[in-house]
Phi, psi and omega in degrees: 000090170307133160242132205272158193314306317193291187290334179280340183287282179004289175293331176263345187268333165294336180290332182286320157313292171306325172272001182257313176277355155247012154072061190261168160298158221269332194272333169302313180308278195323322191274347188264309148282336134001278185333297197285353166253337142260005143262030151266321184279001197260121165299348200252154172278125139353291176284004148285330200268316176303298180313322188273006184088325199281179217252118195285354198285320175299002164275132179314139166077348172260115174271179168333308194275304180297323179295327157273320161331304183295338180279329182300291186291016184266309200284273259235303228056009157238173182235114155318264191348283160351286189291326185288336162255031185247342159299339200293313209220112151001132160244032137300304168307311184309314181289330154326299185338291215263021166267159155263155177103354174238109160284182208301302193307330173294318235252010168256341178287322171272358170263313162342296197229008174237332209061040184239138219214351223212152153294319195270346177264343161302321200270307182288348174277333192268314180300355175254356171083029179308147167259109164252015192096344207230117185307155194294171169260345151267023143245166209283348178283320172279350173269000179254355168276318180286340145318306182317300175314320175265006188240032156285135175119321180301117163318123179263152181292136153314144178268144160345312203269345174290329194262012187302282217291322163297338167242010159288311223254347141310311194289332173290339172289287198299349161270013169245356157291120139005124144091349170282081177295299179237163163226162171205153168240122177256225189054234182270359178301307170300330193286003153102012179314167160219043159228165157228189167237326179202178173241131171233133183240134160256111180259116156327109171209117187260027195235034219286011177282332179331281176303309172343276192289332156308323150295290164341312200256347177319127178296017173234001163243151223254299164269150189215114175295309191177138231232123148233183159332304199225021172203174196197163163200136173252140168255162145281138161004287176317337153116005172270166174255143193246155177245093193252160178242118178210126184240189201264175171294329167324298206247314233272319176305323152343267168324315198265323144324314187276287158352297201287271187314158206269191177303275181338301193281347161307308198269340166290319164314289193315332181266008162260314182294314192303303165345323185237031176078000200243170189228117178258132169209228196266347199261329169156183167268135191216139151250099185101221193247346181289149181288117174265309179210176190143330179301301155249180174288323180313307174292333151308272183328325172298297180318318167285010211084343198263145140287185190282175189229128151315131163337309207278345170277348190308020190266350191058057171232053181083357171309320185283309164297351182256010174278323191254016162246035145095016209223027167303149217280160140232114192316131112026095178261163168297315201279012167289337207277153187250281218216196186217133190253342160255107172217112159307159164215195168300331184286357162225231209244052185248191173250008211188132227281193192257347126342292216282330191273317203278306178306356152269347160273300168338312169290345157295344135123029170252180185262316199210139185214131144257162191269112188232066192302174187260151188278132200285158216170121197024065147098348190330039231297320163304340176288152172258160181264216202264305187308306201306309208288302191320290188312346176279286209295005155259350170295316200263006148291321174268004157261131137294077161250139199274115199089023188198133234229096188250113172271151194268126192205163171222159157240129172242167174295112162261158192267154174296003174251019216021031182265181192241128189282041170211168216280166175281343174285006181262313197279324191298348167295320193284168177302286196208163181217112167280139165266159180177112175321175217180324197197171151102045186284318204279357174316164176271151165323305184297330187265355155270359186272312190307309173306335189264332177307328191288302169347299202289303174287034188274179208259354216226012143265151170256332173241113198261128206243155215353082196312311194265359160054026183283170181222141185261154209037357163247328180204108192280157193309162173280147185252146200181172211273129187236327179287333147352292194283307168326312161326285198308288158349278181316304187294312189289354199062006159313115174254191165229176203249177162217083194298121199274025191279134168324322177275004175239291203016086198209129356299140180289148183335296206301317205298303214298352169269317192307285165325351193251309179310300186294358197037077181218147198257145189230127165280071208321154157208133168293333207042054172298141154242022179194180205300295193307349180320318203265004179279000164282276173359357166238001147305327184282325189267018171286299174317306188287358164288293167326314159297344165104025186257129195252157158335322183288342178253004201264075194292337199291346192284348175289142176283163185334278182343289190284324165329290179307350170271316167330298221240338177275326155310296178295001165281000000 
């Protein structure tokens, strides 16, 4: 029973939390969330490397000491470490932890000097109007704390990129049944969402007692809701629900059409077949009682008219007229991508040397990666100042690696008035300058709008990075004008970003079409922060499919030459 990458970050990031919170040394804090971000970042699952022996010590930031924590919790599924400091600490505190807007120093500041110590005792301090510390509930930061408060207990969607690695290693259980032709896990997982709620997996059989039962008895499931012939629903260990299907080949295209497109676009479909006499549901296309198609999605789509449609478009957000007027995008691919333009490195909060990120690109199959580390900012001791950046960029002048290209860049800080925390003569140096809130999430619209316009006119950005500054399940996006801001983009020559970090994916699908619209070029960036960092690239460019987006709206896709034409027009 594997335990997945996703649950050992996990685990490092509550441990860092909980040593921050009992006031542990700040560098012990650090290595530690270091850890959980590079095992996050690894495209390989863990528990192989363990099971196989390899020597865990070859990951940035992990030593001796991490490297057995990670075997531990591979072998055990527990942390000594873990478990002493959550006896260590009220598990009240802990569930403060897991609110938003209270990190570890606020939720030791309300028990030190407020006594608050508990959720139900936060929640009777903001209703009696205690000065704690902690924003009011007439901001916009206190309504979302005080939500949070009333919806503990509420199931949250699983993020996409968490949910990979568990239904990758379903579809390899169930295609190792007998007579078990295809698997697919559909629904919002295929359509490229960036949550999930469940899984609905679909198997091709003409034997379904088989699958059936092989699904039932899988070692990662904790319940078996319910068992028939040809479906099942399962919970897992994790506490997610899975829904399995299994229909004949015959049917299975049918089936996986149905299974995939949300409600809108189902019902659109199924009233274009009525149109034609014909009747669509999960079993198949019938004139009559005869079966017309259903074996593939093509042949669904056909029977109606349309070409095939991408998963990831399946939304009812205008794909079907633009299938039967000819003008579907052609999506955006990985192997479109030339380069990455935001990758940290060790010389700000990344792991790993700036050699070491070009040579992982490379092996990711770019050309070209800039270095865009963070601008030192409220005290930030990992950010560089105008000296740090000058020594980089003669660090990234002497490296030299063969085929992969390193441009010199920052990510700064815009300030809540909209400047850039750095002086311009300082910015006038660079390749390019990612701009990026940092703080200010809780501005009112008009006054975040003001702030990304002044940005937008700064004379030396090229990028406005993760634009809605959202943590998905932890902080929702900032609100702001966004056809302003897009405007204001285009007329600057300005691009924006679409930050692949699973917990960002920000711009979201709706705005990243509005931008495709809006003609403002949009920049995929992994934000790697370790050699495994680009292996995020291919969650983002699941969003940027969603959004309708082709290469052609894509600037990392261009070779160097023309990038570099690119970025010198916007200056």
């Amino acid at each position: 029973m594997p335990v997945h990458n996703a649950a050992i970050a996990d685990a490092f990031d509550e441990i860092a939390d909980l040593l921050e919170l009992t006031n542990a040394n700040p560098f012990r804090v650090r290595a530690y969330r270091r850890a959980a971000q590079t095992v996050r970042g690894q495209s390989r699952e863990l528990w192989e490397d363990v099971e196989a022996g390899r020597d865990l010590k070859r990951l940035p930031g992990i030593g001796e000491d991490l490297a057995g924590k990670i075997a531990e919790i591979v072998s055990t599924r527990r942390c000594a470490l873990l478990e002493e400091l959550r006896s260590r600490v009220a598990p009240g505190q802990v569930e403060l932890l897991r609110l938003p807007g209270l990190g570890p120093k606020r939720v030791r500041q309300l028990r030190l000097r407020h006594r608050v110590q508990t959720p139900a005792q936060l929640r009777a301090a903001l209703a009696a109007g205690r000065r704690i510390g902690v924003p009011g509930a007439a901001t916009a930061t206190g309504a979302r704390l005080v939500a949070a408060l009333e919806h503990r207990g509420v199931p949250v969607r699983m993020l996409r990129n968490d949910a990979a690695p568990i239904a990758t290693a379903l579809e390899r259980h169930l295609r190792a049944v007998p007579d078990v032709a295809t698997v697919v896990v559909a629904g919002s997982y295929r359509r490229g969402r960036e949550t999930v709620g469940d899984l609905d997996v679909l198997v091709s059989s003409e034997e379904p007692a088989a699958a059936i039962d092989a699904f039932c008895r899988y070692d990662e499931v904790r319940d078996v809701v319910a068992r028939g012939r040809t479906r099942a629903a399962v919970v897992l260990l994790n506490g997610l629900a899975v829904d399995l299907r299994v229909v004949p080949a015959a049917g299975f295209g049918a089936a996986l059409h149905y299974f995939t497109g949300n409600k809108a676009h189902n019902i659109r479909m199924r009233n274009l077949a009525r149109r034609a006499g014909l009747k669509l549901n999960e079993y198949g296309l019938f004139r009559g009682r005869r079966r017309v198609a259903g074996r593939t999605e093509e042949e669904v789509f056909a029977a109606v008219g349309l070409p095939w449609i991408a998963p990831e478009l399946r939304e009812d957000r205008g794909e079907i007229d633009a299938a039967r007027a000819g003008r579907l995008p052609a999506l955006v691919r990985r192997e479109d991508l030339r380069g990455d333009l935001h990758v940290h490195t060790e010389w700000s909060d990344g792991s790993a040397s700036i050699e070491a990120m070009a040579r992982a690109a490379r092996a990711a199959g770019l050309s070209y990666i800039g270095i865009a580390d963070h601008s030192r900012y409220l005290g930030a001791t990992h950010g560089l100042d105008a000296d740090a950046l000058r020594r980089q960029s003669r660090a990234i002048d002497a490296v030299s690696v063969r085929g992969i290209t390193v441009l010199k860049g920052i990510e700064v800080d815009i300030l809540e008035d909209g400047s850039l925390a750095l002086a311009d003569e300082v910015l006038a140096g660079l390749d390019y300058v990612i701009g990026a809130a940092h703080g200010g999430f809780g501005l009112d619209e008009q006054r975040q709008t003001r702030r990304l316009l002044r940005a937008l006119d700064h004379p030396h950005l090229t990028i406005l990075a993760h634009p809605r500054g959202r943590l998905i399940n932890e902080r929702p996006p900032m609100t702001f004008d966004l056809a302003a801001v897009l405007a204001r983009a285009r007329e600057r020559r300005t691009w924006v970003e679409l930050n692949c970090q699973p917990s960002r994916l920000d711009l979201p699908d709706v705005d990243l079409a509005l931008a495709r619209a809006s003609g403002v070029p949009v920049a995929v960036g992994s934000d790697a922060h370790g050699v495994g960092g680009f292996a995020l690239l291919e969650p983002g460019l699941l969003q940027a499919r969603r959004g309708g987006l082709e290469a052609r709206d894509v600037v990392n896709t261009l070779p160097l030459g023309r990038l570099r034409a690119a970025l010198a027009r916007g200056r």
